[in-house]
DRENPA-3360 file (N, C-alpha, C; in nm, 2 decimals, always signed):
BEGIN
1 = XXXXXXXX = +3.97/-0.23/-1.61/+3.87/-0.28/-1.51/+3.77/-0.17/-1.46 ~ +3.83/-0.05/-1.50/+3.75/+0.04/-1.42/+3.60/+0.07/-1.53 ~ +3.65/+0.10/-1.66/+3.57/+0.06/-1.74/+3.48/-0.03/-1.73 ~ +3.49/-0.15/-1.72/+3.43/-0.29/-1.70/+3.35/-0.25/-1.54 ~ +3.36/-0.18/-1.49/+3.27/-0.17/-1.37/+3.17/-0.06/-1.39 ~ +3.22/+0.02/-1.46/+3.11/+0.15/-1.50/+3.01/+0.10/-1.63 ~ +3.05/+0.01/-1.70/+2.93/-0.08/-1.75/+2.84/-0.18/-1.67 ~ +2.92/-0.28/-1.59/+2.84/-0.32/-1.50/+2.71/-0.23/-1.49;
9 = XXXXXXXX = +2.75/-0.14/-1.39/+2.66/-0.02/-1.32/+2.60/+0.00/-1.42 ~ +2.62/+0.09/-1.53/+2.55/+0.16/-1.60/+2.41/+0.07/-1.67 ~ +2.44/-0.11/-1.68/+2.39/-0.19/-1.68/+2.27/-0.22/-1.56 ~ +2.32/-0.20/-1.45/+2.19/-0.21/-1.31/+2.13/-0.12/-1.32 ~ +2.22/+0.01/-1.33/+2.09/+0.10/-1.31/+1.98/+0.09/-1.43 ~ +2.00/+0.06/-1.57/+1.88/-0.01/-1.65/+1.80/-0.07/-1.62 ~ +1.83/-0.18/-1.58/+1.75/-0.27/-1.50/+1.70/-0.24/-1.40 ~ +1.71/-0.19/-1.32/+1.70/-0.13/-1.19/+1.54/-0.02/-1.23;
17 = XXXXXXXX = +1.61/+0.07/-1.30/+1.55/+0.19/-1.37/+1.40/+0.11/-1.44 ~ +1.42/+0.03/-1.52/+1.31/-0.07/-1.57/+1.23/-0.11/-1.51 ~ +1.28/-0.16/-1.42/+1.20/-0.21/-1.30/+1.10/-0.11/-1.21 ~ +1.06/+0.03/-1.28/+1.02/+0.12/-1.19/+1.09/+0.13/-1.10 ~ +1.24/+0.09/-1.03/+1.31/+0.07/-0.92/+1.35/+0.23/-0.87 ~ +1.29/+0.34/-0.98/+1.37/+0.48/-0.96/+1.29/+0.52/-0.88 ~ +1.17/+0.49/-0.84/+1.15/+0.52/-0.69/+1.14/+0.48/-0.59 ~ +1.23/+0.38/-0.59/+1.25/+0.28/-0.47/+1.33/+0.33/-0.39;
25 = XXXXXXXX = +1.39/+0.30/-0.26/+1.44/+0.33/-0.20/+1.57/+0.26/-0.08 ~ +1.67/+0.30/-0.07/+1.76/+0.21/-0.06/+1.80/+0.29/+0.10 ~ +1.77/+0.22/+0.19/+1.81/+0.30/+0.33/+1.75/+0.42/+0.36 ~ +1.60/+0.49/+0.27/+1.55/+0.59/+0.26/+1.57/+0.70/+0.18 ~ +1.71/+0.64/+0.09/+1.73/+0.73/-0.03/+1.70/+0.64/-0.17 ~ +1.68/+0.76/-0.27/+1.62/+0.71/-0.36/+1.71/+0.62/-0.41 ~ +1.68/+0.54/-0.52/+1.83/+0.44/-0.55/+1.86/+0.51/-0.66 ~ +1.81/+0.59/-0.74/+1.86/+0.72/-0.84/+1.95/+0.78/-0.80;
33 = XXXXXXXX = +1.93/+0.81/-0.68/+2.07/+0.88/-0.60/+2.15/+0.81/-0.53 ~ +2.16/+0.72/-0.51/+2.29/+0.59/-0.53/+2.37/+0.57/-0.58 ~ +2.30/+0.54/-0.71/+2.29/+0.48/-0.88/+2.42/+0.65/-0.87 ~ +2.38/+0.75/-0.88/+2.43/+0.86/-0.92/+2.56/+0.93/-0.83 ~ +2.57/+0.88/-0.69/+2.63/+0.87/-0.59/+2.78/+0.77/-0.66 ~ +2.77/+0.64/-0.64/+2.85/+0.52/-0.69/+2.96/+0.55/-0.83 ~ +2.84/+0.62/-0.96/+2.93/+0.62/-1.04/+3.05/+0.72/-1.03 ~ +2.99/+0.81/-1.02/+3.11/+0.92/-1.00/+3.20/+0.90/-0.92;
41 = XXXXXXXX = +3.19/+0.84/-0.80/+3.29/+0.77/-0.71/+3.38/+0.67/-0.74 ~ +3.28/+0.61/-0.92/+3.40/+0.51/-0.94/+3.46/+0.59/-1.03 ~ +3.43/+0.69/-1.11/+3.49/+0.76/-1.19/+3.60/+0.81/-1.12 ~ +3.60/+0.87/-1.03/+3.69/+0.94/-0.96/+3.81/+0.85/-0.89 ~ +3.78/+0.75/-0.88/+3.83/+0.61/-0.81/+3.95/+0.59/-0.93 ~ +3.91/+0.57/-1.06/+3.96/+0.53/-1.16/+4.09/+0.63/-1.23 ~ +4.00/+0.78/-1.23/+4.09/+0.86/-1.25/+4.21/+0.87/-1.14 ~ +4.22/+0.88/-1.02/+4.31/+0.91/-0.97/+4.41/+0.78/-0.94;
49 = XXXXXXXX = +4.38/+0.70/-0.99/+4.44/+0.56/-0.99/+4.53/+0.53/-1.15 ~ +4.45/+0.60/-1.27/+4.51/+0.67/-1.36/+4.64/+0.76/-1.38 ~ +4.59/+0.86/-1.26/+4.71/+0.96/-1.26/+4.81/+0.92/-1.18 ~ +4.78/+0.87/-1.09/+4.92/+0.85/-0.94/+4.94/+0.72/-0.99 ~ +5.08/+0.71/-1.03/+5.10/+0.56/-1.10/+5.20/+0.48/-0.98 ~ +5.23/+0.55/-0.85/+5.26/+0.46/-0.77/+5.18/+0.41/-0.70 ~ +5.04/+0.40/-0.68/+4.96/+0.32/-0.63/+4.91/+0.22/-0.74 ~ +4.91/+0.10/-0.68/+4.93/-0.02/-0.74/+4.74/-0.06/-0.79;
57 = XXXXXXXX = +4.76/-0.05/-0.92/+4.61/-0.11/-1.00/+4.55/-0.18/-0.97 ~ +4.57/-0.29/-0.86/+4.49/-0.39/-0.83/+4.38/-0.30/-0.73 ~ +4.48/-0.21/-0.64/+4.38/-0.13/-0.57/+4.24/-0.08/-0.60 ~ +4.34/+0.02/-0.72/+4.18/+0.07/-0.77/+4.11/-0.01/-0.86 ~ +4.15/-0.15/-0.83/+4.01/-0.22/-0.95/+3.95/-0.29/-0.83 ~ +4.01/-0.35/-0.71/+3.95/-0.36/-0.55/+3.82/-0.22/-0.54 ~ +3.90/-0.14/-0.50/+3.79/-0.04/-0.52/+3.69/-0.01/-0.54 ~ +3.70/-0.03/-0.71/+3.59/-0.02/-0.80/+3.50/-0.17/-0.80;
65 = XXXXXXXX = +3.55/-0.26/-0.78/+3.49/-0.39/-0.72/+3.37/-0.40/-0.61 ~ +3.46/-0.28/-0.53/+3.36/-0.28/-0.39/+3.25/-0.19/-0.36 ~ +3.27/-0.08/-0.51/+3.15/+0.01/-0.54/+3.09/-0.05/-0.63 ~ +3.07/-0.15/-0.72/+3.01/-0.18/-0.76/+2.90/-0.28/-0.73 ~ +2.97/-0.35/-0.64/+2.92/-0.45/-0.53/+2.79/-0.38/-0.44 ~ +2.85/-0.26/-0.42/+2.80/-0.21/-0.34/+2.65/-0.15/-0.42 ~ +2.69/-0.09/-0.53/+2.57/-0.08/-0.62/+2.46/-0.19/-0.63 ~ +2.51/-0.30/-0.64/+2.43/-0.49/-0.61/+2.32/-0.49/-0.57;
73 = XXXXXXXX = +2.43/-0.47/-0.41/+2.34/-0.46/-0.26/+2.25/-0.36/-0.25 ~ +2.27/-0.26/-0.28/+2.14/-0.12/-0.29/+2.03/-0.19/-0.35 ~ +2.06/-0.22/-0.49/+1.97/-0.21/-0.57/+1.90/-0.35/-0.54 ~ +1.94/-0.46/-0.53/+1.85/-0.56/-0.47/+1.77/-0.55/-0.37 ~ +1.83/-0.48/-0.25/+1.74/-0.48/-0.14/+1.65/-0.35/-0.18 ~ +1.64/-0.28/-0.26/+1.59/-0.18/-0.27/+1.45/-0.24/-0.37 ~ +1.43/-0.33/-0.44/+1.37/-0.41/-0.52/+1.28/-0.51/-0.41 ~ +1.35/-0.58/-0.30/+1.25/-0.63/-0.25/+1.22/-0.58/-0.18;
81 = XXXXXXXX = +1.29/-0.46/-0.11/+1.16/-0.42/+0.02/+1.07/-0.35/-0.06 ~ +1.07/-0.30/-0.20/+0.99/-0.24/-0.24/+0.86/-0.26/-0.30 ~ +0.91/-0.43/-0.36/+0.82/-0.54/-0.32/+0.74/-0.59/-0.22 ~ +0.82/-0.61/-0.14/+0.74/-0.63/-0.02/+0.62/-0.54/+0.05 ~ +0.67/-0.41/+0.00/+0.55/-0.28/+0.06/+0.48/-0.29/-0.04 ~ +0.45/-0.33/-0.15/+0.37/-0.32/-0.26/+0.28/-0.48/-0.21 ~ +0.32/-0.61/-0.15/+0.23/-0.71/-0.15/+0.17/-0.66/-0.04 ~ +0.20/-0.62/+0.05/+0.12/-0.53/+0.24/+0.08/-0.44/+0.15;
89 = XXXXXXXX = +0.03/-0.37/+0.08/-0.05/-0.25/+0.04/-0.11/-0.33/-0.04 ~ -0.13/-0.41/-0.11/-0.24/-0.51/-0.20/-0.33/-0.58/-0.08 ~ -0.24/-0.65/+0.03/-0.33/-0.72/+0.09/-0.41/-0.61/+0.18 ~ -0.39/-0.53/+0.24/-0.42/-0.44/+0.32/-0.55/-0.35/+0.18 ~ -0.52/-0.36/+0.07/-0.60/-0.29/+0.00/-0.74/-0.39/-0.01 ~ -0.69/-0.52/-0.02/-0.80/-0.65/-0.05/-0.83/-0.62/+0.11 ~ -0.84/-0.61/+0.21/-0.92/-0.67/+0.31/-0.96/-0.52/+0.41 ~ -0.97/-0.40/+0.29/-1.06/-0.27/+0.38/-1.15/-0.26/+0.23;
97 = XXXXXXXX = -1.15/-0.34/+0.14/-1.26/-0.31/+0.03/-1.38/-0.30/+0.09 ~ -1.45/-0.41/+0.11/-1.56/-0.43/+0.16/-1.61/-0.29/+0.24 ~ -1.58/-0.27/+0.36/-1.60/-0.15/+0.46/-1.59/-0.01/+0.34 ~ -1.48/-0.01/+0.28/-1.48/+0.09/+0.22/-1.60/+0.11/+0.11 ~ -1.67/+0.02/+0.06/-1.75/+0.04/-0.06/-1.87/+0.04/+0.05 ~ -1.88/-0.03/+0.14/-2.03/+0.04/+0.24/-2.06/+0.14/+0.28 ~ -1.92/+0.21/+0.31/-1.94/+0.30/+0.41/-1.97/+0.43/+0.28 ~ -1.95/+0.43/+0.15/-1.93/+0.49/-0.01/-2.13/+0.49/-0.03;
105 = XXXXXXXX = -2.17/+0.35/-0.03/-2.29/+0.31/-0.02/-2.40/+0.39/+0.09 ~ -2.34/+0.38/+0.20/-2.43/+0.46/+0.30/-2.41/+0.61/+0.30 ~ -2.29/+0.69/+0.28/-2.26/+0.83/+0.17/-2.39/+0.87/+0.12 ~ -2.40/+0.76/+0.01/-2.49/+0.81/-0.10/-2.59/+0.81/-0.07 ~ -2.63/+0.70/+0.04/-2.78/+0.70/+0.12/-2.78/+0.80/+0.22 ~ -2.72/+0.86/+0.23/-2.73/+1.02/+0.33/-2.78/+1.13/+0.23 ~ -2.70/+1.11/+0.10/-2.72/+1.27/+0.04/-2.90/+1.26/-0.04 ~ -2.89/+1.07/-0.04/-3.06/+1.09/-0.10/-3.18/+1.07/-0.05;
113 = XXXXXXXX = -3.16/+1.07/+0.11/-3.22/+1.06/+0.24/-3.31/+1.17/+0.24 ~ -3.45/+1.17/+0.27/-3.55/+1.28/+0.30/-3.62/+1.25/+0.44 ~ -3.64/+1.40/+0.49/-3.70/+1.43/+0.62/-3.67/+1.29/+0.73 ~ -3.76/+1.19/+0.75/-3.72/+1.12/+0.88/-3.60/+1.03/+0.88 ~ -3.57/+0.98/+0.74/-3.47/+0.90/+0.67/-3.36/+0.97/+0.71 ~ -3.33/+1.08/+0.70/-3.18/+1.14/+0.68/-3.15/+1.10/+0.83 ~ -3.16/+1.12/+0.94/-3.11/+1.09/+1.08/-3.05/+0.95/+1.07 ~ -3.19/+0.88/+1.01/-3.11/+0.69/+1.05/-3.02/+0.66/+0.92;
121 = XXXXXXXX = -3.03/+0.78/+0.82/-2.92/+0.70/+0.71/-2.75/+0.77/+0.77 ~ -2.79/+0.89/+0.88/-2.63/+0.90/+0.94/-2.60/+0.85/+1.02 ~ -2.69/+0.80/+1.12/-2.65/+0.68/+1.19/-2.60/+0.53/+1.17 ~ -2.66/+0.50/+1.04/-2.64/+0.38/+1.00/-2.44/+0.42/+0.89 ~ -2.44/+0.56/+0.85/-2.30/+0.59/+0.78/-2.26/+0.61/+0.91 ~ -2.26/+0.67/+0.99/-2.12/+0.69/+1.09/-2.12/+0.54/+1.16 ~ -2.20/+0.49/+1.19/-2.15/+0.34/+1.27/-2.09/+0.23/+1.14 ~ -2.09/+0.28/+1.02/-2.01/+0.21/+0.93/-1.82/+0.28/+0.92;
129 = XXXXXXXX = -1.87/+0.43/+0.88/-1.77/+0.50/+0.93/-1.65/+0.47/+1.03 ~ -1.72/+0.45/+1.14/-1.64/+0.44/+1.26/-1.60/+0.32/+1.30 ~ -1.62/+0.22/+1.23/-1.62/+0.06/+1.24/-1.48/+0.03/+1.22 ~ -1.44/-0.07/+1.24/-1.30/-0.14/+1.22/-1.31/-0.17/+1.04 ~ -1.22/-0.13/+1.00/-1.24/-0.11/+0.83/-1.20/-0.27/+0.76 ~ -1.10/-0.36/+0.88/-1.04/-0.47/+0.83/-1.11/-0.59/+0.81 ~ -1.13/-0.62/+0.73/-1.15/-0.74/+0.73/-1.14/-0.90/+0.71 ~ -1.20/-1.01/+0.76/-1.12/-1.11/+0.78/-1.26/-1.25/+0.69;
137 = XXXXXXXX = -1.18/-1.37/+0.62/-1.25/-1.46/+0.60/-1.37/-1.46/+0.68 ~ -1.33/-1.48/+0.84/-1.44/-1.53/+0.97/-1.57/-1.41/+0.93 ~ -1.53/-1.31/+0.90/-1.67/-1.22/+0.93/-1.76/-1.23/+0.77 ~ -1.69/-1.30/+0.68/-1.79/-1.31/+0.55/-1.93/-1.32/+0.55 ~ -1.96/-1.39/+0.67/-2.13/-1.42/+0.68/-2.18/-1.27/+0.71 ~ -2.14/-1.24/+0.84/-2.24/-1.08/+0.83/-2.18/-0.96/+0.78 ~ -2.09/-0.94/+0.67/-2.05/-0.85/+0.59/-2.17/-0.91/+0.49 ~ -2.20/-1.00/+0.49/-2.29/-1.03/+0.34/-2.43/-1.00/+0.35;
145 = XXXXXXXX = -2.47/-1.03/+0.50/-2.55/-0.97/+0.57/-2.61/-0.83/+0.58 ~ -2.45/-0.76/+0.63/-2.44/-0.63/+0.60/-2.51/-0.56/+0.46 ~ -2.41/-0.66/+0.37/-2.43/-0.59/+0.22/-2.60/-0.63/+0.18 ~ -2.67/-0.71/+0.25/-2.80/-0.76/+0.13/-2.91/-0.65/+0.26 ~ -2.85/-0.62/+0.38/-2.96/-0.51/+0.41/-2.92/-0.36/+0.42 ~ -2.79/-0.32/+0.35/-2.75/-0.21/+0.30/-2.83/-0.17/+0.20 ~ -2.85/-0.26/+0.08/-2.93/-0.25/-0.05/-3.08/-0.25/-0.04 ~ -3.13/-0.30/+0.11/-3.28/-0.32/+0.11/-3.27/-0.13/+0.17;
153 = XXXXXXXX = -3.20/-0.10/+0.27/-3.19/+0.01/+0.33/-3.23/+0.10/+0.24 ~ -3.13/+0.10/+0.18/-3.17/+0.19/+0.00/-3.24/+0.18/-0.06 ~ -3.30/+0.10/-0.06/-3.45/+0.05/-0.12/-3.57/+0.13/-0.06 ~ -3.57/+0.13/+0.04/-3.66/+0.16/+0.16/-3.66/+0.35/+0.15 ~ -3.52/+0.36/+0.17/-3.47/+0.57/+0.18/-3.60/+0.60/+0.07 ~ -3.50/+0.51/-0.05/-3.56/+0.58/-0.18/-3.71/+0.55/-0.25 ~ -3.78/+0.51/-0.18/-3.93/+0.45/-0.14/-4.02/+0.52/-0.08 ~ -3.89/+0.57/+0.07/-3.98/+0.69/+0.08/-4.07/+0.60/+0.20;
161 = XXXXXXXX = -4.02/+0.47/+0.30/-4.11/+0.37/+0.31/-4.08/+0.40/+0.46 ~ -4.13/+0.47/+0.55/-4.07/+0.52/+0.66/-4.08/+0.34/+0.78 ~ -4.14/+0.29/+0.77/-4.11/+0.15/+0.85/-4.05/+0.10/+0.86 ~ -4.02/+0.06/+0.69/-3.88/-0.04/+0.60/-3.78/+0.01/+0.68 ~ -3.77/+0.19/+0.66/-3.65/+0.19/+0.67/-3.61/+0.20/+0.82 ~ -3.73/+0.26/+0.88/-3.73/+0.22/+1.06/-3.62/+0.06/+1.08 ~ -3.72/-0.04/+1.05/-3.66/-0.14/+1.04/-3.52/-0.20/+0.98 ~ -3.47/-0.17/+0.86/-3.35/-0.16/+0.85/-3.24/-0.10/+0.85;
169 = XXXXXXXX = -3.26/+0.02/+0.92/-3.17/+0.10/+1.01/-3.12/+0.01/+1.12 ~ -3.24/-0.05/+1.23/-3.20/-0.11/+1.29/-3.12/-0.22/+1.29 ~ -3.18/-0.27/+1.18/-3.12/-0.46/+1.19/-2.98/-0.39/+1.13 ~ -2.97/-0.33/+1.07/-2.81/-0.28/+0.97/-2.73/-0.23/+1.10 ~ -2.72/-0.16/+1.26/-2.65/-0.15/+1.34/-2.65/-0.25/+1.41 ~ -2.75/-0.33/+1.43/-2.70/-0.47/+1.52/-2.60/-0.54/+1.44 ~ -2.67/-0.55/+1.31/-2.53/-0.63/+1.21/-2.39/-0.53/+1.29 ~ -2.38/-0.40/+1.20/-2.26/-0.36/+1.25/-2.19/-0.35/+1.39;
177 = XXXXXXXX = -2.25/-0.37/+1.44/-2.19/-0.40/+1.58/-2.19/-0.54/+1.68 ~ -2.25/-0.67/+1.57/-2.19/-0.78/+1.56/-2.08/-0.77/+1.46 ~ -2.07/-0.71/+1.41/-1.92/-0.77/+1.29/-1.84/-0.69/+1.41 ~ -1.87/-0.56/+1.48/-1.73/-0.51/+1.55/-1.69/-0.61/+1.64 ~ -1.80/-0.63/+1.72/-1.75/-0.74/+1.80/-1.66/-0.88/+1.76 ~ -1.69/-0.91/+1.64/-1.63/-1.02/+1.56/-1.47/-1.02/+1.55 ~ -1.49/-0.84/+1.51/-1.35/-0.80/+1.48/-1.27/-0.80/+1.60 ~ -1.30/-0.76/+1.71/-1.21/-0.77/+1.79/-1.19/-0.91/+1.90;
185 = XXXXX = -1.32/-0.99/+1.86/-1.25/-1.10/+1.91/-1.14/-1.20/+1.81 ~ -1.15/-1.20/+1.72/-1.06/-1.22/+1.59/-0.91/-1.15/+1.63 ~ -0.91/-1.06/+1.64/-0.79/-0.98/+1.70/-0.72/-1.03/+1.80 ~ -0.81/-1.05/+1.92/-0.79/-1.09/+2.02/-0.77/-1.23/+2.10 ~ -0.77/-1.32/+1.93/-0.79/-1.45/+1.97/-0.59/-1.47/+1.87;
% end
């Protein structure tokens, strides 16, 4: 039996191990070191249940039952919470895209900004910068907003068009600070 449990195991942790699961984490330890913890425990379980022949075999196959069991429980819960933090870091990754590739966009419009341009293209990146990065369905209208006079902005820097970009400096912070506002009534609703 004790055999037949050190396969089990040796069996999960494959699977387990396959699963990328070797960096997962089981109560904050790795499940490699579980996985590595369990066996030898059953080995040891087995051997001395080998040698001392007045303790009764059902014991140590109870035993090895309960460490192997126990191997189960690790490794499944260690599979979905690790799951779980991988779908919250997808959606959390899908809904700061947007902010992130603006604020990447207005970057680039800083470093190719000349003489009166450079001031409103850091104004226009730090009030992107500093903005709530999340984003939600409800604000899709003026993120698109955002995005079609981000591109004129840039148009204008690199034009060299000092009005244009007078001009869409401005309209590009009222947007941003209608979407903040958005964001926190969204929050707050």
């Amino acid at each position: 039996f004790i055999l037949l449990a050190l396969l089990v195991q040796l069996a999960l942790f494959y699977v387990f191990c396959r699963q990328s699961a070797g960096e997962k984490l089981f109560l904050g330890i790795p499940l490699v070191r579980v996985a590595c913890a369990i066996t030898p425990a059953t080995v040891i379980v087995g051997v001395v249940f080998l040698v001392v022949p007045v303790i009764p075999a059902w014991i140590g196959a109870l035993l090895c039952a309960f460490l192997t069991a126990g191997f189960v429980i690790a490794g499944v819960k260690a599979v979905t919470a690790a799951d779980a933090v991988t779908a919250v870091g997808e959606r959390v990754q899908e809904k700061t895209a947007f902010m992130k590739q603006a604020i990447l966009s207005a970057q680039s419009i800083v470093t190719r900004a000349k003489g009166d341009a450079k001031p409103l293209a850091v104004k226009v990146w730090e009030a992107l910068k500093y903005s709530d990065s999340v984003s939600a369905p409800a604000l899709s209208a003026v993120e698109n907003e955002i995005e079609r006079h981000l591109s004129a902005f840039e148009d204008a820097v690199l034009s060299e068009d000092a009005v244009r970009t007078e001009d869409e400096a401005r309209e590009l912070l009222i947007l941003i600070e209608q979407r903040a506002a958005q964001c926190k009534a969204s929050k707050n609703a």
